[in-house]
Phi, psi and omega in degrees: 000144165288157189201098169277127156242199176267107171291173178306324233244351178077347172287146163321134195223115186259172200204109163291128161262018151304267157349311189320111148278311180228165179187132186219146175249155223213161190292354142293321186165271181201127159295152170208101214270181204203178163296148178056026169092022165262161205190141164236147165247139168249155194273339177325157176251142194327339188269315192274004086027263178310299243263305184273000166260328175304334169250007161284309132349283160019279199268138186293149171295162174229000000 
């Protein structure tokens, strides 16, 4: 499932949580790394992050 946020950059940022490796937070917001060296910075901050990919997760597939 997608999870839209605010890229650093103020553009729409959609984020598979599916994908998700790592998440850190960085003087822009929050990093959210991906496999084979890819990263988005997003301006959301790491707890409200976590709270939408986590709750994304969640839900069973259908």
């Amino acid at each position: 499932m997608f999870v839209q946020f605010t890229g650093a950059d103020r553009t729409a940022t959609a984020v598979n949580a599916a994908q998700v490796t790592f998440i850190s937070q960085v003087t822009e917001g929050t990093r959210i790394r991906f496999g084979e060296g890819r990263a988005v910075t997003v301006v959301e901050p790491l707890p409200e992050v976590m709270e939408k990919l986590n709750h994304t997760l969640s839900f069973p597939d259908t």
